[in-house]
C-alpha positions as CSV (number, residue, x, y, z in Angstrom):
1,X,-3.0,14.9,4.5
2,X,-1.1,16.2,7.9
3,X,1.9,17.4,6.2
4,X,0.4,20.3,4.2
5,X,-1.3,22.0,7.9
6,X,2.3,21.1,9.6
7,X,4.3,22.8,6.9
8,X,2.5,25.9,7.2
9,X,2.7,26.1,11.3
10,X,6.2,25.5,11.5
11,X,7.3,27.4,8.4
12,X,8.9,24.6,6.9
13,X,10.0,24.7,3.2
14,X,9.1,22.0,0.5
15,X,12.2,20.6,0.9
16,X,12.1,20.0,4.1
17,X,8.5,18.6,4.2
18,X,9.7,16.5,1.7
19,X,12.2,15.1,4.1
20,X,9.5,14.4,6.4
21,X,7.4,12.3,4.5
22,X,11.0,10.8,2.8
23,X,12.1,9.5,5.9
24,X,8.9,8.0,6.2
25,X,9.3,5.7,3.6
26,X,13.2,5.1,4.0
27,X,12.1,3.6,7.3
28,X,8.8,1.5,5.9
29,X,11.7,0.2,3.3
30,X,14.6,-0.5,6.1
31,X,11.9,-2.0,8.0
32,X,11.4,-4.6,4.7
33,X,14.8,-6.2,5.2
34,X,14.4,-7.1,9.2
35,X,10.5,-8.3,9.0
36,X,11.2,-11.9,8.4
37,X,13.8,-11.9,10.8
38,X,12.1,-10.3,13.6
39,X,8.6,-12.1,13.1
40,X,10.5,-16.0,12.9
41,X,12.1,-14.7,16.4
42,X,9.0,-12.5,18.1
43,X,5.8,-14.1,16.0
44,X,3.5,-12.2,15.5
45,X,1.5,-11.7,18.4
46,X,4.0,-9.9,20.4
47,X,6.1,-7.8,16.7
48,X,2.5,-6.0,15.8
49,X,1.4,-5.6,19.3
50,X,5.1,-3.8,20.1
51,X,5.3,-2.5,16.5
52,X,2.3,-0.4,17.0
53,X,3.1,0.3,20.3
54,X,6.1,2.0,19.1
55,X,4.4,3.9,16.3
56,X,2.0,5.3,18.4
57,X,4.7,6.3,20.4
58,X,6.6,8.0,17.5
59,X,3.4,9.9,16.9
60,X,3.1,11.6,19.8
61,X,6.6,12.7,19.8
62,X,5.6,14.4,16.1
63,X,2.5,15.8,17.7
64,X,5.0,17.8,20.2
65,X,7.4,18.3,17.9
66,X,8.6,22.0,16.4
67,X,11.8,20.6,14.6
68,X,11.3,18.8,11.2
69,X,14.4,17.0,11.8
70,X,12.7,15.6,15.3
71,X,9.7,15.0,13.2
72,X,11.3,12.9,10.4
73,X,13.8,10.9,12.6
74,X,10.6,9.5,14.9
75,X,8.2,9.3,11.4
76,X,11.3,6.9,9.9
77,X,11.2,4.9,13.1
78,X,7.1,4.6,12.5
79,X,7.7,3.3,8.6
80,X,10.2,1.0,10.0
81,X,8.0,-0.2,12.2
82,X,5.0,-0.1,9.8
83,X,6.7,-2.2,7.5
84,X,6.7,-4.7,10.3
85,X,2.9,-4.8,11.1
86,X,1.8,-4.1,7.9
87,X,3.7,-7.5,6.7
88,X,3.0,-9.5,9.7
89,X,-0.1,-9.2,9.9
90,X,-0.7,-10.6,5.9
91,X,1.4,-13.2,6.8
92,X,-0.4,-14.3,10.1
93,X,-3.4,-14.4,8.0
94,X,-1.9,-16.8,5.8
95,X,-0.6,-19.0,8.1
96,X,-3.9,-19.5,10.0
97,X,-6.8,-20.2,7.4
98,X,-7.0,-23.3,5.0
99,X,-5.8,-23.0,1.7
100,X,-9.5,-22.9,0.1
101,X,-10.5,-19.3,2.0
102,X,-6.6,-18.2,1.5
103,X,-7.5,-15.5,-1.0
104,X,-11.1,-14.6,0.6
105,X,-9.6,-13.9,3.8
106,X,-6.6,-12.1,3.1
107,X,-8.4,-10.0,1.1
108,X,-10.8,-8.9,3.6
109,X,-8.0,-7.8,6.1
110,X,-6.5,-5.6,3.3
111,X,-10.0,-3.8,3.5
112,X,-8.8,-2.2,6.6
113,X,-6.4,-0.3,4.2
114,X,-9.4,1.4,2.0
115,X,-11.2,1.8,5.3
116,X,-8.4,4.0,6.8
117,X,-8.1,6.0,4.3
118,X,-11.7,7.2,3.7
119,X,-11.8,7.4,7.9
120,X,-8.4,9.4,7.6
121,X,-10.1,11.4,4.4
122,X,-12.9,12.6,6.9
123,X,-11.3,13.0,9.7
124,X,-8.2,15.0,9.0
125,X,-10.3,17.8,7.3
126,X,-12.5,18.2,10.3
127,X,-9.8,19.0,12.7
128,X,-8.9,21.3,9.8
129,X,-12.0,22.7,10.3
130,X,-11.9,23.7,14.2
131,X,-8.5,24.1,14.8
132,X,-7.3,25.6,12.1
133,X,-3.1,25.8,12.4
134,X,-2.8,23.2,15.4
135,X,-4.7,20.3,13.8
136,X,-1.9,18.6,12.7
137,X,-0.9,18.1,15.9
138,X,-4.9,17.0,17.1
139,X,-4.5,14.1,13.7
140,X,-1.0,13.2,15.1
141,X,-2.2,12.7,18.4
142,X,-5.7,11.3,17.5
143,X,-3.9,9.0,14.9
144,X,-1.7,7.7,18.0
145,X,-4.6,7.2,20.4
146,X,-6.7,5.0,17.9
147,X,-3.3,2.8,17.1
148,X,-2.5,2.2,20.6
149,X,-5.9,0.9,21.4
150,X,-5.5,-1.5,18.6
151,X,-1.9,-2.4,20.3
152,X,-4.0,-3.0,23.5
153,X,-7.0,-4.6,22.3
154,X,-5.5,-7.3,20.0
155,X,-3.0,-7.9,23.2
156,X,-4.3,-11.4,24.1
157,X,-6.5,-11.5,20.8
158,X,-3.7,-12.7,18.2
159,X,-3.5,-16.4,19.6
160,X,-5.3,-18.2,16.9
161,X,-3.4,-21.7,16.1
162,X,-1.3,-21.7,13.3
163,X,-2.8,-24.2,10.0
164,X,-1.3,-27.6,9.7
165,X,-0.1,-26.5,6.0
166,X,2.0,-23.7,7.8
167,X,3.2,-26.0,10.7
168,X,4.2,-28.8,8.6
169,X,6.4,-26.2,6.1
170,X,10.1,-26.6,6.2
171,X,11.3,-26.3,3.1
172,X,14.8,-24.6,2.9
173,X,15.5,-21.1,2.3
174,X,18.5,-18.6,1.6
175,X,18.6,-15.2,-0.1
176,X,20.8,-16.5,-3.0
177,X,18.3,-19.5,-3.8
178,X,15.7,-16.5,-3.6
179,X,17.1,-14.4,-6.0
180,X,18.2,-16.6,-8.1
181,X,14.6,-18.8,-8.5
182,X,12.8,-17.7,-11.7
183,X,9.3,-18.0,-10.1
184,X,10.2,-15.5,-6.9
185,X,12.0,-12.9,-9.7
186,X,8.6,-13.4,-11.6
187,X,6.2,-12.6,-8.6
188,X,8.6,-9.6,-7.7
189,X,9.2,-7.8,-11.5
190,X,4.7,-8.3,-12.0
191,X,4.7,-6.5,-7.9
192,X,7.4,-3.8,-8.9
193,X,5.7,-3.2,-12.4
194,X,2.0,-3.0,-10.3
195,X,4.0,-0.5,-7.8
196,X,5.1,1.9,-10.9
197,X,1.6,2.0,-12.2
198,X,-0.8,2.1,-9.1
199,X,1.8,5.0,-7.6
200,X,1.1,7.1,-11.3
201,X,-2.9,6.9,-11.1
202,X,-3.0,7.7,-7.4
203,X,-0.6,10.2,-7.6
204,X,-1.5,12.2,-10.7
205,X,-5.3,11.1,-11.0
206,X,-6.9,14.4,-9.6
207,X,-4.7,16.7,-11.1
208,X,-5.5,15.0,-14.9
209,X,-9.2,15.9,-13.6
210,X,-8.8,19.3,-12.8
211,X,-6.2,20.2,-15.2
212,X,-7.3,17.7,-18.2
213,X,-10.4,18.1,-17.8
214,X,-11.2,21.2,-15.9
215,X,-13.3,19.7,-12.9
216,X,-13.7,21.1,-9.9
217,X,-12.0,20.6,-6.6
218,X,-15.5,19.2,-4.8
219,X,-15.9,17.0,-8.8
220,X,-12.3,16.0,-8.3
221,X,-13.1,14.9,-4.3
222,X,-16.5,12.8,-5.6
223,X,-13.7,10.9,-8.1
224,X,-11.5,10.3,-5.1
225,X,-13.9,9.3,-2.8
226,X,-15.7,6.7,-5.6
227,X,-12.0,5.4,-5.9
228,X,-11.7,4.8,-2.1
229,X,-15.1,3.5,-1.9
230,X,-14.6,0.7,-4.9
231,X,-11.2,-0.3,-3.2
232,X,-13.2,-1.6,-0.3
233,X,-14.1,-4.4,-2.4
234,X,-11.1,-5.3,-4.4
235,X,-9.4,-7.3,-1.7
236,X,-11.7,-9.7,-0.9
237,X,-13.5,-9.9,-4.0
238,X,-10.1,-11.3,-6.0
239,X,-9.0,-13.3,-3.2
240,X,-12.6,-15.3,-3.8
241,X,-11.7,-15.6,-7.5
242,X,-8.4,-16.2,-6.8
243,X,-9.6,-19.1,-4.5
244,X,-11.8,-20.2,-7.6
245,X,-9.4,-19.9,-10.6
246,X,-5.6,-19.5,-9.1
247,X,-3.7,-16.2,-8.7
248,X,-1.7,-15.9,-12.0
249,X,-5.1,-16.1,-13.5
250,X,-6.8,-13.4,-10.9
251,X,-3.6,-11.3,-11.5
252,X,-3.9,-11.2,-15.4
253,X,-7.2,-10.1,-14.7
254,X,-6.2,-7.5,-12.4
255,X,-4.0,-5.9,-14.6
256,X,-6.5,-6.4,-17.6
257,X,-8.9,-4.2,-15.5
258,X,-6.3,-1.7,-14.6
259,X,-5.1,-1.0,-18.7
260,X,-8.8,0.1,-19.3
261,X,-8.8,2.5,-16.2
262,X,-4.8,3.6,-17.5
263,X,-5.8,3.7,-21.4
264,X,-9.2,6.0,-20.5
265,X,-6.7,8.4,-18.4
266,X,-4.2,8.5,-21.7
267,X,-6.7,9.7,-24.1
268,X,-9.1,12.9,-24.3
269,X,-11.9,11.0,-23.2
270,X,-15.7,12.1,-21.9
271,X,-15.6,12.8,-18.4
272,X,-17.9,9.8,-18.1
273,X,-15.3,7.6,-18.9
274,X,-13.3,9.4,-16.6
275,X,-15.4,8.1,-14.3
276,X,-15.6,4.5,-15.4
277,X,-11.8,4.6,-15.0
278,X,-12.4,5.6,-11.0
279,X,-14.3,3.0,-10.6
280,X,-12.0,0.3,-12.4
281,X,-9.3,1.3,-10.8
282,X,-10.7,0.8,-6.9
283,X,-12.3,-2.5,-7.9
284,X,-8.8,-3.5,-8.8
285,X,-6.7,-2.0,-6.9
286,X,-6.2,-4.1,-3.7
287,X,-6.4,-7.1,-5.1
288,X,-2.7,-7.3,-6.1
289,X,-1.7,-7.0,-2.7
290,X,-4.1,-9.5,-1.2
291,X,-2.3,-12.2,-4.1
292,X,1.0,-11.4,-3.4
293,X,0.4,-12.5,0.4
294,X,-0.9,-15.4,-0.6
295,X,2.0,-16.2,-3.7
296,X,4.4,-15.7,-0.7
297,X,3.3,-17.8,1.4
298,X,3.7,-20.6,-1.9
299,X,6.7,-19.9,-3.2
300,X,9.0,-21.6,-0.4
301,X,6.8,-22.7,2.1
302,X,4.3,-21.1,4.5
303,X,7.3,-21.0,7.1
304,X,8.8,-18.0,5.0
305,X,5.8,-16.4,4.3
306,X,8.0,-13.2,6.2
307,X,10.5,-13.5,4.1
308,X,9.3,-13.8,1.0
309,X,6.7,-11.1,1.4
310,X,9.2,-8.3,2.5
311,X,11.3,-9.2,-0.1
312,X,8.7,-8.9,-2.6
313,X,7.6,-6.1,-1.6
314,X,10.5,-4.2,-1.8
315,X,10.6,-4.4,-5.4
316,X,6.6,-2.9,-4.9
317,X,8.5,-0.4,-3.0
318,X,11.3,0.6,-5.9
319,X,8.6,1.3,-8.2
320,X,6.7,3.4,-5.6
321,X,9.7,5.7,-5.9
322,X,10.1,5.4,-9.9
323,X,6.8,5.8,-10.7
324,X,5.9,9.6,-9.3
325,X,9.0,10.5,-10.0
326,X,9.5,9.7,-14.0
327,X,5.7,10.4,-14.4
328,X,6.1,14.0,-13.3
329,X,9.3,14.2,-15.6
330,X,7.1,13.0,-18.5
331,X,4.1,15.6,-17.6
332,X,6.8,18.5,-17.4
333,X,8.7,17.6,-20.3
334,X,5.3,17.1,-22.8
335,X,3.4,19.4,-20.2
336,X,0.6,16.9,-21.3
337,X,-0.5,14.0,-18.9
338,X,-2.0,11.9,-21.7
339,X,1.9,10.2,-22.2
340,X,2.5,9.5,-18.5
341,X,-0.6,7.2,-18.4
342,X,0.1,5.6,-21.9
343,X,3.7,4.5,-20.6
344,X,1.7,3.2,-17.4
345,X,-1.1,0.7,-19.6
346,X,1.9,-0.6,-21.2
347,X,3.6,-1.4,-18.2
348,X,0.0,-2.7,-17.2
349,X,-0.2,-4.3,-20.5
350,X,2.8,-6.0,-19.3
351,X,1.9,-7.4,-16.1
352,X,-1.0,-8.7,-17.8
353,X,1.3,-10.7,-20.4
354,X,3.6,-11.6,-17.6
355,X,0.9,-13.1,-14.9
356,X,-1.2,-15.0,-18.1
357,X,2.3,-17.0,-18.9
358,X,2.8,-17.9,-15.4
């Protein structure tokens, strides 16, 4: 949402806005492969409390910034560093309740996610609003004001004791063991086929509506806002049923959810439907993440919760890059968005076949 303003005051091309938001994600990815290391050797008090510490940092160097190659070295640092909060903080979560309020809890801390965004969706237009050119530089700044308070207020407050279940956890670990254990390669193909799917409906979902079926920008905004709205609930809404009925289970259902809100995209369908689909897809969308926290913390132990979860979530983060990217090949081939979605409720289809058999 700040890209588009700092494009325009700096004259930067696509390309190299592009590069910007790139390097953004090269560094969330890089950050993927350290996580477990640096949380077993910092915990996690001290790596999110210096991890956003240093993102705040980074975004007050972009908020000064007039070179995109200044802007996209310190934006990479703040992905790597994301990575690191972002994943330590669904581990800590996992490693301090009891199994039985696993799935509620962790699904209420990935509210903060849909939460953001509708704050950041309200927000960044307003600046828009009064300052016109410089506001990418107010969100910048304004973004790294709000994230160092959180640095400072959750200082001393990250000290909660650590369930037996995660203390008593030892079991062995090694990447080669990882890779080659067929329930880890399982969780990680159902997260990377969930990446390649979720990326094509958030990325292409308001085009379809104004393109598809000719809606207006303020129409497509009330879909995106509905979207944000429903996510809200997803997280801690499956991590109850996933408490009730197991997560392979809650995953099949999931992904049952999300082929309706694919399939409805994939045909010429009333624009009721259309919003139907909205609404399917934020119930659902959320809870995927909020099960693979807590399938991480199962799969060897709650001691490489870390581990497990970055490296999971790197295969989320391969089909983040697939998905827009052969999706927008498919709508310029066909010049017809109804095929990109079909090829995404089979993939859904799927994960649904692939979590049931689990």
């Amino acid at each position: 949402m700040v890209l588009p303003n700092m494009q325009i005051d700096l004259g930067l091309n696509t390309t190299q806005i592009g590069f910007i938001g790139s390097a953004n994600f090269l560094g969330y990815l890089l950050g993927l492969f350290l996580t477990g290391k640096f949380y077993a050797k910092f915990g996690p008090s001290t790596l999110i409390k210096r991890s956003l510490l240093t993102q705040s940092f980074c975004m007050l160097v972009m908020a000064m910034s007039s070179n995109y190659l200044v802007a996209s070295l310190f934006f990479g640092i703040a992905g790597f560093f994301g990575a690191m909060s972002n994943i330590s903080v669904m581990t800590y979560v996992t490693q301090i309740v009891p199994k039985a309020i696993k799935g509620k809890a962790t699904g209420v801390v990935v509210m903060g996610i849909g939460s953001s965004i509708i704050f950041s969706g309200m927000i960044v237009p307003l600046f828009d609003k009064f300052y016109d050119e410089f506001s990418w530089r107010i969100s910048w700044f304004s973004f790294a004001i709000i994230i160092f308070s959180i640095a400072f207020i959750i200082k001393k407050g990250l000290n909660f004791p650590l369930h037996v279940t995660a203390i008593k956890s030892s079991s062995s670990y090694s990447l080669k063991n990882t890779f080659s254990d067929t329930k880890f390669l399982q969780v990680a193909f159902i997260y990377l086929l969930f990446g390649v799917t979720y990326v094509v409906y958030m990325t292409f979902f308001v085009l379809a509506a104004e393109v598809k079926w000719q809606v207006s920008t303020e129409v497509s905004g009330i879909f995106w806002t509905l979207l944000g709205f429903a996510s809200l609930f997803s997280g801690p809404v499956f991590g109850a049923i996933a408490d009730k009925i197991g997560n392979y289970k809650t995953l099949s259902l999931i992904f049952f959810i999300q082929i309706i809100a694919h399939a409805i995209l994939s045909f010429n369908s009333p624009i009721t439907l259309v919003w139907f689909s909205a609404l399917l897809f934020g119930l659902s969308a959320w809870g995927v993440p909020t099960i693979m926290a807590i399938l991480s913390s199962e799969l060897f132990g709650m001691s490489h919760t870390a581990k497990i979860l970055s490296l999971v979530t790197i295969f989320f983060a391969i089909g983040q890059i697939v998905g827009p990217v052969g999706a927008g090949y498919i709508i310029d081939t066909f010049n017809e968005f109804s095929y990109a979605f079909l090829i995404s409720t089979v993939l859904a289809f799927i994960g649904f076949l692939l979590s049931l058999t689990a």
